[in-house]
N, CA, C and O of each residue as an XYZ file, in Angstrom:
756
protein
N      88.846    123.214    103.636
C      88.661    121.822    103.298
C      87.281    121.370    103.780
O      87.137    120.349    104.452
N      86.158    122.256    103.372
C      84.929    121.446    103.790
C      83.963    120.374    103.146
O      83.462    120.249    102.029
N      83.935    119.971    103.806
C      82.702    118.913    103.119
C      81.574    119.283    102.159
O      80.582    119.967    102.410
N      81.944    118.653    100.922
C      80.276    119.040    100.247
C      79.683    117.987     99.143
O      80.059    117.631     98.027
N      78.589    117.664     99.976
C      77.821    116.185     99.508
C      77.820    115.980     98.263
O      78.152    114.890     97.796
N      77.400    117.124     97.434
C      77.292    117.112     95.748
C      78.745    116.242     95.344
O      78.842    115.686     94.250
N      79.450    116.216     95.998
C      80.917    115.516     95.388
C      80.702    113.798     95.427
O      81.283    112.935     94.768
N      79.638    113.670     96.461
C      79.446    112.024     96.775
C      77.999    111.345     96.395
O      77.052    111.011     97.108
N      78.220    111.278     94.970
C      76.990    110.632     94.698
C      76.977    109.261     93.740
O      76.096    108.816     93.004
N      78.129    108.846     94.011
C      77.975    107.048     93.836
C      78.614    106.166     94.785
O      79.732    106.430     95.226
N      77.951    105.099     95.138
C      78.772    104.169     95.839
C      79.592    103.432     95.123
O      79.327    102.988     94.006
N      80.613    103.270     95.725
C      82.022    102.925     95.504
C      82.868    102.121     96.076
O      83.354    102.849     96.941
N      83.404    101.032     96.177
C      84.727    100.006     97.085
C      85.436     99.678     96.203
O      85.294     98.990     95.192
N      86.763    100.583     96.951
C      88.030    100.318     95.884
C      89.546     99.691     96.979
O      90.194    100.340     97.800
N      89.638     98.855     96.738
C      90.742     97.729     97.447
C      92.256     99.103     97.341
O      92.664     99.705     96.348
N      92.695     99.171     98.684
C      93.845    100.084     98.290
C      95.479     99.382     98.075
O      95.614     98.206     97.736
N      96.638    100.288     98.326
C      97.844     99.043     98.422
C      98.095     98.747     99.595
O      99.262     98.482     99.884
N      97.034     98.706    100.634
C      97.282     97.428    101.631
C      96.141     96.226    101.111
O      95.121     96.450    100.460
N      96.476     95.314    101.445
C      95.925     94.179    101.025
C      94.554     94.134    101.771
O      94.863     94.838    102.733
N      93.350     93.815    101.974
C      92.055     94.010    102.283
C      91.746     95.465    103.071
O      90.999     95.450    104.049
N      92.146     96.296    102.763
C      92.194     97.333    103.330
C      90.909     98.017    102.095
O      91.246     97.944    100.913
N      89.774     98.527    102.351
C      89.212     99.016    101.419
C      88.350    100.669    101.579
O      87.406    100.793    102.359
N      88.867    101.855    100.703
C      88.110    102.910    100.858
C      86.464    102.633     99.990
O      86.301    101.933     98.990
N      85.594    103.275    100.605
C      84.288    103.203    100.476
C      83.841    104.675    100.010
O      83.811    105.396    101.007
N      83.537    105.270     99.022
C      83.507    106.021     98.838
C      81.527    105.965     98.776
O      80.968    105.360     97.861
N      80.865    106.561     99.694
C      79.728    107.117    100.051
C      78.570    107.889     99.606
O      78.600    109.116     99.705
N      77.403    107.195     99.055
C      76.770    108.345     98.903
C      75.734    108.950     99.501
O      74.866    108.330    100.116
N      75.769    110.633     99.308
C      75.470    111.724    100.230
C      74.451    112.213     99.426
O      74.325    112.044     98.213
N      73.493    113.036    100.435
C      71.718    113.164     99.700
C      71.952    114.748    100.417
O      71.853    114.644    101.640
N      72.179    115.903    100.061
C      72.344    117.272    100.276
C      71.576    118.057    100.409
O      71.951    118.755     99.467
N      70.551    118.712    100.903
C      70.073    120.274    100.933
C      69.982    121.053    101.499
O      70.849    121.127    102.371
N      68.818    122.312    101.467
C      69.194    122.946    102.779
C      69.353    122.738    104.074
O      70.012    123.419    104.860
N      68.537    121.473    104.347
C      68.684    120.970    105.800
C      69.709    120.555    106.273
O      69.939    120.590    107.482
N      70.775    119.932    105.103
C      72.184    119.425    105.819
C      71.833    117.965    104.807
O      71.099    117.941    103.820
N      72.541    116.907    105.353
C      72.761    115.934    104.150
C      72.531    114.888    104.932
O      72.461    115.041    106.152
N      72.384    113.703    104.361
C      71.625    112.263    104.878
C      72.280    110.735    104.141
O      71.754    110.555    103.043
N      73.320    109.602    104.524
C      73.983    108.926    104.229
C      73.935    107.621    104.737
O      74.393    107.299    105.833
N      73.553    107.104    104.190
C      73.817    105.302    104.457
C      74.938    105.098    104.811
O      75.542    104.744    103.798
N      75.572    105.105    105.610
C      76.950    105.068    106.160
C      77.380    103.127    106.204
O      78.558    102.841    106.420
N      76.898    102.584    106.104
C      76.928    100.892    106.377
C      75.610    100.687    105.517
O      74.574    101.118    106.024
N      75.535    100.105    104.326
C      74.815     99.339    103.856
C      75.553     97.840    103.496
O      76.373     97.822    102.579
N      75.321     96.906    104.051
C      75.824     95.548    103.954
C      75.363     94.942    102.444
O      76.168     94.502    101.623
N      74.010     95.007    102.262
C      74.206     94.077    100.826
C      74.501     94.799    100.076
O      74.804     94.047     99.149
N      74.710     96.067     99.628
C      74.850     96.786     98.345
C      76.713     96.836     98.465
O      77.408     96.571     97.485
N      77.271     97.194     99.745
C      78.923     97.398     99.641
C      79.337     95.533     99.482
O      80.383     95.106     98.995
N      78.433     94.855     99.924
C      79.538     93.282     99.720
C      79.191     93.146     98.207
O      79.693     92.161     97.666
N      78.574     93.796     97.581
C      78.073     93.366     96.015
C      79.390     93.907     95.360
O      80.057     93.488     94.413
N      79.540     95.055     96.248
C      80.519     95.738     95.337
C      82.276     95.575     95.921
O      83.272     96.265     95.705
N      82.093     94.575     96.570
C      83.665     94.185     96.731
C      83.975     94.063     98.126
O      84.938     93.313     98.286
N      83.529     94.507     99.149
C      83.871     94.943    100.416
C      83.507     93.129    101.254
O      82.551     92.420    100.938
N      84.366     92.840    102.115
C      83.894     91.119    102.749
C      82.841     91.497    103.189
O      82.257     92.569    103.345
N      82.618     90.112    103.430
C      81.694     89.914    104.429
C      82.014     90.259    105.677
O      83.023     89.771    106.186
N      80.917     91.484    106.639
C      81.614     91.654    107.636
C      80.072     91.975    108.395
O      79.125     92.671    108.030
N      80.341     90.951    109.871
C      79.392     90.739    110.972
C      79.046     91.561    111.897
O      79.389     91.102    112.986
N      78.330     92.943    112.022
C      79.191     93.816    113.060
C      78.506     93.320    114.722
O      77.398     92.833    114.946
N      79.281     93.552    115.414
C      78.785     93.246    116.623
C      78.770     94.476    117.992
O      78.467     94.376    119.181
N      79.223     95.550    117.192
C      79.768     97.074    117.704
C      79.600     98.258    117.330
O      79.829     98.458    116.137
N      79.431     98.711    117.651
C      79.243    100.283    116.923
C      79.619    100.942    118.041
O      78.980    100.893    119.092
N      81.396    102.035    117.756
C      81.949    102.560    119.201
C      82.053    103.888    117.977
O      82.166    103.971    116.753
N      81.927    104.911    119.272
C      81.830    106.288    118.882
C      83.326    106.967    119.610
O      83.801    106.506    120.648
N      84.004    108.260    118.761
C      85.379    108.640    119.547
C      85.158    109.923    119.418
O      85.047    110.354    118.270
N      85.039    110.850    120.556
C      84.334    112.024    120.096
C      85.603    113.231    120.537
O      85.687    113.763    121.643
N      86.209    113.393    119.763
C      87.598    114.430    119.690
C      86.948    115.862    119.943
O      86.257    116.264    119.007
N      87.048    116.662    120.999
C      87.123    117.858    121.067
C      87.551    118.816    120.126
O      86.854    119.391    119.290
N      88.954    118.957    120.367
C      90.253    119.930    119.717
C      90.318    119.439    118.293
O      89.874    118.386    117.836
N      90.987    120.452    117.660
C      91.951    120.127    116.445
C      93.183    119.920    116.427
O      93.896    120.773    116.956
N      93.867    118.617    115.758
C      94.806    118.489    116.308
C      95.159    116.964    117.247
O      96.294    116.529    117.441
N      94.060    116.425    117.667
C      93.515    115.287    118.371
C      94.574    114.497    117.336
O      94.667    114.872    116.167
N      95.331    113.426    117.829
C      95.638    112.210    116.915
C      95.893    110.926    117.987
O      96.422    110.831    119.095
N      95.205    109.957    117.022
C      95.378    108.458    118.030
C      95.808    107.988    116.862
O      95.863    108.318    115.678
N      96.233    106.690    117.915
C      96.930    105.245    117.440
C      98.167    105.338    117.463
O      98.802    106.061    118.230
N      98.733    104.428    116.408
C      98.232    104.088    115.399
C      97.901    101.968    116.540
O      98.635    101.401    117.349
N      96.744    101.619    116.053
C      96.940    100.667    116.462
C      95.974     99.734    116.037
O      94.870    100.199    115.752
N      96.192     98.200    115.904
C      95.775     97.359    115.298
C      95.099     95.768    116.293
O      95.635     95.196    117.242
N      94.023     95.510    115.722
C      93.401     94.447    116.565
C      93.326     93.370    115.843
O      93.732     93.318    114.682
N      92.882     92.564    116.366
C      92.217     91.172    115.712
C      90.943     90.944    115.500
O      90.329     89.957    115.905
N      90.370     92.112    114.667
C      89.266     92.373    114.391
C      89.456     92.957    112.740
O      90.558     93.225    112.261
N      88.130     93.090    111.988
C      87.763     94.096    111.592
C      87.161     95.272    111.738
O      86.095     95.176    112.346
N      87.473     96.429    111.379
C      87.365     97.595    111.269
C      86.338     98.486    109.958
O      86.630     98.464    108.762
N      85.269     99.136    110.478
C      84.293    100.527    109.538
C      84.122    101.523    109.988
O      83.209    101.846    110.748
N      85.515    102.560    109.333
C      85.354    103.648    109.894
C      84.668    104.780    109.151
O      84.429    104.759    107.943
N      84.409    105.647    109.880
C      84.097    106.679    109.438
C      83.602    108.024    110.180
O      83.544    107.731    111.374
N      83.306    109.066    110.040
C      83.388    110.199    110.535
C      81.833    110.664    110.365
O      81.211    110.578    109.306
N      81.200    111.282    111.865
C      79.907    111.597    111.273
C      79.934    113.268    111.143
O      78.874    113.883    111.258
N      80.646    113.668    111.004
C      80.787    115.479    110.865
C      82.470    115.614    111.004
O      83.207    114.959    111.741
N      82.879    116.838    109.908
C      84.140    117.491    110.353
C      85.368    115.991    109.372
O      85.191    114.773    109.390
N      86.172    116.567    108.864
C      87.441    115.951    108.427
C      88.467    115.391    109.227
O      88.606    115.975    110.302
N      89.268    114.383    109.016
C      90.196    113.749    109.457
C      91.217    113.074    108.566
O      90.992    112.349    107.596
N      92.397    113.450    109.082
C      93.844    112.578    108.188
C      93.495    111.094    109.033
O      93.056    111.011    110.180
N      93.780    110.126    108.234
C      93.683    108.800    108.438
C      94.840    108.062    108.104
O      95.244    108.341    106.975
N      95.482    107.251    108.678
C      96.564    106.703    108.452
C      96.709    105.522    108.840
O      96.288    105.560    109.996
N      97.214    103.914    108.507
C      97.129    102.963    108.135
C      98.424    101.861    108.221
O      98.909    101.838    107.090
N      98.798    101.402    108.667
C      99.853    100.545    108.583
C      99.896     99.256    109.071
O      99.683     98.982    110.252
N     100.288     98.074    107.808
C     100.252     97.179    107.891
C     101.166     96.358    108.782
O     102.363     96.400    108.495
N     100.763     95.558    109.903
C     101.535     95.235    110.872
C     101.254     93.584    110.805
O     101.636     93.008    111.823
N     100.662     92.732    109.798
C     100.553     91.647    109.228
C     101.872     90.644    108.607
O     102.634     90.921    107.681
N     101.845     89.477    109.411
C     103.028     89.123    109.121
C     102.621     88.618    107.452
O     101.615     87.997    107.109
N     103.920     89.180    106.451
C     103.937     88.847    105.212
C     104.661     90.266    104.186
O     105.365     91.180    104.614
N     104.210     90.043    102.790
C     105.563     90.907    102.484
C     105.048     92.339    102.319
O     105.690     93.306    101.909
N     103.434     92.285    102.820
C     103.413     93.961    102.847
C     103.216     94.624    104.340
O     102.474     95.580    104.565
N     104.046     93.917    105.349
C     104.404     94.552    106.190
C     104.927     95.452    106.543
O     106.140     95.247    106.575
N     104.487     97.026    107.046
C     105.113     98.120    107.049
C     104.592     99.016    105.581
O     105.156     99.862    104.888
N     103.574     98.520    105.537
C     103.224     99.376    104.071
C     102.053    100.486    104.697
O     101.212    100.131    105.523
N     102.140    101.747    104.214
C     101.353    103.129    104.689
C     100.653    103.590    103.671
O     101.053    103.792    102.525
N      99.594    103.754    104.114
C      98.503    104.542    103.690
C      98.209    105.556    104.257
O      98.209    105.415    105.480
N      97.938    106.593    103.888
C      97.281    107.817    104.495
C      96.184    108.485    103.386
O      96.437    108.583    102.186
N      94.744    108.985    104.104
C      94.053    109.782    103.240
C      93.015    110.507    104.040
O      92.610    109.824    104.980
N      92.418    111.796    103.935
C      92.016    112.591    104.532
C      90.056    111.612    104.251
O      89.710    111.238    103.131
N      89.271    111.448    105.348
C      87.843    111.002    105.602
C      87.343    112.243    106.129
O      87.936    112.979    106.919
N      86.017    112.444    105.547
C      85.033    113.298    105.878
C      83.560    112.373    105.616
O      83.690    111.149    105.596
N      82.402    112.865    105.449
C      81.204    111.889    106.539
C      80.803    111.215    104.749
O      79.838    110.487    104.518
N      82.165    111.860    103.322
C      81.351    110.911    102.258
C      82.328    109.751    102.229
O      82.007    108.883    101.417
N      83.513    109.503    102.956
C      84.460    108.781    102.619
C      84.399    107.497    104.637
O      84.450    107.677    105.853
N      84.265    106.340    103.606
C      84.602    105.150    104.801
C      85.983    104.302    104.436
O      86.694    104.273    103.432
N      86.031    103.589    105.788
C      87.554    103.139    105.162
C      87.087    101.481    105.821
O      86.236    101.563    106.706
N      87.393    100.532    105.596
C      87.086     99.047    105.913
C      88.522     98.719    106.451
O      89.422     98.788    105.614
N      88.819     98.410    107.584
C      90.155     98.173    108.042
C      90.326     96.416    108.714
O      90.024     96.274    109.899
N      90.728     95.362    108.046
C      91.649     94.084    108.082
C      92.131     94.354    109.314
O      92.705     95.372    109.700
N      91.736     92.929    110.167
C      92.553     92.774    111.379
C      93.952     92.905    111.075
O      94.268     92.766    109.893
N      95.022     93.193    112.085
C      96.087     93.690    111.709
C      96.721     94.258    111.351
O      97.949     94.257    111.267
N      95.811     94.990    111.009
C      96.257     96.532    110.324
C      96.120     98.082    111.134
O      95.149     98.819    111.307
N      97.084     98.157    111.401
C      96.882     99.430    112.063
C      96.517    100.766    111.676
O      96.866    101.427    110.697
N      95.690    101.056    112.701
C      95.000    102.254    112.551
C      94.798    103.739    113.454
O      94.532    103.783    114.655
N      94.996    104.920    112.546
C      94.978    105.967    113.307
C      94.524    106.986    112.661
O      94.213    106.809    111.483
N      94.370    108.299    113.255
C      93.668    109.585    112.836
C      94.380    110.579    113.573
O      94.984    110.425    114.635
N      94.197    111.969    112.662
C      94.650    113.205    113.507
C      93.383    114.136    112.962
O      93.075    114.035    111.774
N      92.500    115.225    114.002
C      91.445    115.774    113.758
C      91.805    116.777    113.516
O      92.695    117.262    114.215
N      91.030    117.805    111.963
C      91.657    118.711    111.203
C      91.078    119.493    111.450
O      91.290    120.535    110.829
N      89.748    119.482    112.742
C      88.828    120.047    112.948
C      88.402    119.856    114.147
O      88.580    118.758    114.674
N      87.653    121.048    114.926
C      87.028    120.947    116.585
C      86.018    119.925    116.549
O      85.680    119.528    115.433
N      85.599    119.541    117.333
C      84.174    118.989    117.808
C      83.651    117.302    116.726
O      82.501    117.041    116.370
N      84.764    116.543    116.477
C      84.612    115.549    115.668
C      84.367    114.084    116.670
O      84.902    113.781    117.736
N      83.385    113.383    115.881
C      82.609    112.188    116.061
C      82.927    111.478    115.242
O      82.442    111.596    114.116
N      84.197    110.135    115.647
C      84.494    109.485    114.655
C      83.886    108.244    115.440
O      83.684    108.054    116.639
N      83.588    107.167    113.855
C      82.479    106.007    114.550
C      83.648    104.744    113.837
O      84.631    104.876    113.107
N      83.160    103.849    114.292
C      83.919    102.298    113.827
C      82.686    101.030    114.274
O      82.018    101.166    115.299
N      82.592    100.355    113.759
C      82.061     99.297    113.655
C      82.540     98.394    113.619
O      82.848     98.176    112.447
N      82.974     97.279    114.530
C      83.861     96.384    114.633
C      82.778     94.441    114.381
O      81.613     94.174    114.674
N      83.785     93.623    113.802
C      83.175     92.238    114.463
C      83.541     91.130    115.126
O      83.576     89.914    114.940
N      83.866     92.111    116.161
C      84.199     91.105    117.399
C      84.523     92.144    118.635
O      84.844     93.318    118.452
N      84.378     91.476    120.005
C      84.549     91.937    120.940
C      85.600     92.507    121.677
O      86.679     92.027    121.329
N      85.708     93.498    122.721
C      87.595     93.787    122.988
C      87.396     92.382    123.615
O      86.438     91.609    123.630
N      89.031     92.316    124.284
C      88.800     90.799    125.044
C      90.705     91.622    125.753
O      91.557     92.276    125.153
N      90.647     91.237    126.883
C      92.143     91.533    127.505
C      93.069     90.598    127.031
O      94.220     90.961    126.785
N      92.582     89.022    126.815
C      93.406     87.810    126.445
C      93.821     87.958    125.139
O      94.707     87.254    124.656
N      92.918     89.313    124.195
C      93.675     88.814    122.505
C      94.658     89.586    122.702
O      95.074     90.257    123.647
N      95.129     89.273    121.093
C      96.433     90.064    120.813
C      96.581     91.373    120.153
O      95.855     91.478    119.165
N      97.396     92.524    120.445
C      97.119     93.699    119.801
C      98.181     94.331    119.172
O      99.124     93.546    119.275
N      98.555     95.363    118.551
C      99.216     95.318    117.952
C      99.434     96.795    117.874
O      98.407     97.464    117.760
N     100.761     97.539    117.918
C     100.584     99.090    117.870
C     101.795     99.361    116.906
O     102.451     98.388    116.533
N     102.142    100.655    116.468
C     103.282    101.376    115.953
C     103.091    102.750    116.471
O     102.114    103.413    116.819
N     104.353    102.943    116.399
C     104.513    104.385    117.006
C     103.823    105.895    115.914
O     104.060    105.673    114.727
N     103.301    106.849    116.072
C     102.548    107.412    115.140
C     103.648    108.668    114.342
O     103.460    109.577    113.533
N     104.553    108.252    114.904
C     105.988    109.247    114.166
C     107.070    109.184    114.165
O     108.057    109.882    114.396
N     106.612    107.496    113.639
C     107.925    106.896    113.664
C     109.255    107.628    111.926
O     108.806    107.272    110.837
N     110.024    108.113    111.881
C     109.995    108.176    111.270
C     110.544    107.340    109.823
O     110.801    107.946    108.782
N     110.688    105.574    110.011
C     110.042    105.065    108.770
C     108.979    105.202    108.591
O     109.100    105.910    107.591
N     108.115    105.133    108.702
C     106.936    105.229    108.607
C     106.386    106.459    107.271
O     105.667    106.292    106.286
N     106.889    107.315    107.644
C     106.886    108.830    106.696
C     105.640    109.337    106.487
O     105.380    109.782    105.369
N     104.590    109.359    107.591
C     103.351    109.412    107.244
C     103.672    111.316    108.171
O     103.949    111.631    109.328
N     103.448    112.069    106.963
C     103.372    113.769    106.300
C     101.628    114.123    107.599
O     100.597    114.699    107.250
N     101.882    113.625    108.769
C     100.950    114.292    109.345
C     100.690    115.641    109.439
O     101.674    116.215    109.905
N      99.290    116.790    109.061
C      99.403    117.716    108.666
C      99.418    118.484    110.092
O      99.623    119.696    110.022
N      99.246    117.980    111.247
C      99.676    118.825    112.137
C     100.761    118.369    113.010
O     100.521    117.381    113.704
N     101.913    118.922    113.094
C     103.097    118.595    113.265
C     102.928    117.783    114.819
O     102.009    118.031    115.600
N     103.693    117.076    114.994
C     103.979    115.837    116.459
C     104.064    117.683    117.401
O     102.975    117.733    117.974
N     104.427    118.311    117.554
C     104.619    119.375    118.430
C     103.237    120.286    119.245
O     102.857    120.789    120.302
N     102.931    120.050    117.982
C     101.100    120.310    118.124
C      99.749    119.746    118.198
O      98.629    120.253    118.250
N     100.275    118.322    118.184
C      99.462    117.257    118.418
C      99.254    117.152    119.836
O     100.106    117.391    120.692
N      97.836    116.705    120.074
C      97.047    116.113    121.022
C      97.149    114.676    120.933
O      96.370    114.119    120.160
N      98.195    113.787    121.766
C      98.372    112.758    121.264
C      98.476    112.157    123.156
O      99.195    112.756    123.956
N      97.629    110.929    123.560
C      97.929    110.242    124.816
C      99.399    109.909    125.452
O     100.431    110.034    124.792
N      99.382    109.642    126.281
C     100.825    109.240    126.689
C     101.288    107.748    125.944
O     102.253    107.589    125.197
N     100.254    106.671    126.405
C     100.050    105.654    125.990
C     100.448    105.336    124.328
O     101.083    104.367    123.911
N     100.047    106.112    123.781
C     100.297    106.169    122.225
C     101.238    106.800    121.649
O     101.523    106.607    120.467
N     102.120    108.017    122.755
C     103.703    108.906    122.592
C     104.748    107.111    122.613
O     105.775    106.830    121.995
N     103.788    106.106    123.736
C     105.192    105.098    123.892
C     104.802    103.955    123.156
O     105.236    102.856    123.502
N     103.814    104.096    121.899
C     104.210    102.868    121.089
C     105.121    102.318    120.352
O     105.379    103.030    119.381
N     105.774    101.270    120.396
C     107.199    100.794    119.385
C     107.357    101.656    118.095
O     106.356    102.249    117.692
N     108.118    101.732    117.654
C     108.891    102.119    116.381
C     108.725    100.416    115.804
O     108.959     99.333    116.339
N     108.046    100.942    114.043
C     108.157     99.831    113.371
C     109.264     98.582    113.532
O     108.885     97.415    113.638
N     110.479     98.914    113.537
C     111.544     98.204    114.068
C     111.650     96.997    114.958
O     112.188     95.905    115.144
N     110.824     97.863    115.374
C     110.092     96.642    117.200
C     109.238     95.863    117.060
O     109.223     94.736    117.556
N     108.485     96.302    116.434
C     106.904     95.157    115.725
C     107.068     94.071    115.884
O     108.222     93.850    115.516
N     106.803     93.545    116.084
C     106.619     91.659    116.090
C     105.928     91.675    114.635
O     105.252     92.703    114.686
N     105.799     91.311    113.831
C     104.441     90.894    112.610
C     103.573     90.421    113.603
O     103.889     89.788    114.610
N     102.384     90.797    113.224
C     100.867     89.679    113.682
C     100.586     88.734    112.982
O     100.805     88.637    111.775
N      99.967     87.791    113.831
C     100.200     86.579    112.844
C      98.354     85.861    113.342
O      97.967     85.757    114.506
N      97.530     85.478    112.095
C      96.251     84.816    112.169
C      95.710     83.648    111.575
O      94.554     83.308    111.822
């Protein structure tokens, strides 16, 4: 499953079935040297559908192993993710109070694919690959006083087909004891 730039050569924002949730499909400049990507261009992606979004962050998550999975968990922020080397399953769940609460997304990101993630919406990854640098761009600050929001990453409503089984996952303690959808409160903004 490797990456290869020739596949990413138009920019793209396509709204998925979570509600402001948007994949960004990237374009990649290839040769022998390795490949070169506008990873965040603001006026060309809001032309093409993506909000308006302020960043005030740029946090880096740098996964060792294969196998690595976080979250799933959700802020009161927006979310630009993306991967600067190496593949990742991505997974998504709406924890927004309203009627697409509990709705899942999952899709594999590599460095041509971004994902735009809606406060409230939870978010997570499992690394399909060693030595991965996943980035996010947020607009707004952590803060201890806001509100946050988690689901458990195997739960099984949820039904999210993680490709490396919960047994073999690299997963925190912290994130083994997030609620089961069941438990959720909706978030509410």
């Amino acid at each position: 499953m490797a990456f290869d730039p020739a596949n990413h050569k138009e920019l793209k924002v396509t709204e998925t079935i979570i509600p402001g949730l948007f994949v960004i499909d990237l374009v990649v400049h290839g040769d022998i040297r390795g490949w070169f990507k506008e990873n965040y261009q603001k006026e060309k992606m809001e032309a093409l559908g993506l909000p308006k979004f302020d960043i005030v962050q740029n946090n880096f998550s740098y996964n060792e192993e294969k196998g690595v999975t976080r979250g799933l968990h959700a802020e009161p922020w927006e979310k630009f993710i993306s991967v600067a080397n190496g593949i990742v399953f991505g997974a998504w769940v709406d924890l927004r109070k309203g009627k697409s609460f509990g709705t899942v997304l999952t899709l594999p990101i590599s460095p041509g694919t971004a994902v735009f993630v809606p406060r409230g919406v939870a978010n997570g990854y499992q690394t399909l690959e060693p030595n991965i640098t996943y980035s996010y761009l947020v607009n707004d600050h952590w803060s201890a006083d806001a509100k946050y929001g988690a689901v458990n990453l195997f739960d099984p409503a949820l039904e999210i087909k993680w490709p490396i089984e919960q047994s073999n996952a690299i997963v925190s303690d912290k994130d083994k004891n997030n609620p089961m959808l069941a438990d959720v409160t909706p978030m509410e903004f």
